[in-house]
N, C-alpha and C positions, 0 to 999 in steps of 0.2 A: 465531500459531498459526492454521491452517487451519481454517476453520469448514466442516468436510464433508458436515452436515447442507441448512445452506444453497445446497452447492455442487450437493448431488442433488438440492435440489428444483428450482435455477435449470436443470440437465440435465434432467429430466422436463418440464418446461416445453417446454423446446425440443426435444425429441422430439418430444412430442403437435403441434406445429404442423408439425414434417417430416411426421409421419403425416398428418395433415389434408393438407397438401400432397400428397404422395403419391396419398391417396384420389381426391381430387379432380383429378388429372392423369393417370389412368389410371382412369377413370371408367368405360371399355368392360369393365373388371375386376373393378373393386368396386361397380359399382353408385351409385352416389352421383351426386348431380346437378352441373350444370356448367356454367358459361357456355359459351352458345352463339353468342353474339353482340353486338354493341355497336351503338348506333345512335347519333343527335345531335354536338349540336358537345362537343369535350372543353375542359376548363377547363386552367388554367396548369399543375394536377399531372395531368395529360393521362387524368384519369378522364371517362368521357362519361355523358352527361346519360342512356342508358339503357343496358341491361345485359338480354338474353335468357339465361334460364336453363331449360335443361333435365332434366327432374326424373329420366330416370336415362337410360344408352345405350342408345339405341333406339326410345324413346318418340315418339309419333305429336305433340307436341303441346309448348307451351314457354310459361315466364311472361314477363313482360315489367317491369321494372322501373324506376321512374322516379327520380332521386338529386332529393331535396328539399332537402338543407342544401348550403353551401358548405364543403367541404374547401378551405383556404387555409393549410396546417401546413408 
């Protein structure tokens, strides 16, 4: 038997992260902040040592972020 309970929360789940993707890839829209940049050398899962994020489209101004642990997954 189909457990349909578990199957709507496993689809809501994966909704809320299309929506966040969404947000966040059309940020000139919804307003939401976004990388704007990458700097440094990238590691074996080709993430870089930093990350500029801009806190919404159009802002005069941007964070800078630095990756502290090793992602090795």
């Amino acid at each position: 038997m189909i457990d349909y309970y578990e199957e709507v929360l496993l689809l809501r789940k994966k909704v809320e992260k299309y929506e966040t993707m969404f947000k966040h890839a059309m940020a000139e829209k919804t307003g939401v902040f976004f990388i704007c940049g990458v700097s440094g050398e990238k590691d074996s899962t080709g993430l870089p040592e930093y990350i500029s994020v801009c806190p919404a489209y159009g802002a005069d101004g941007m964070a800078m972020y630095k990756k502290h642990d090793v992602y090795d997954k």
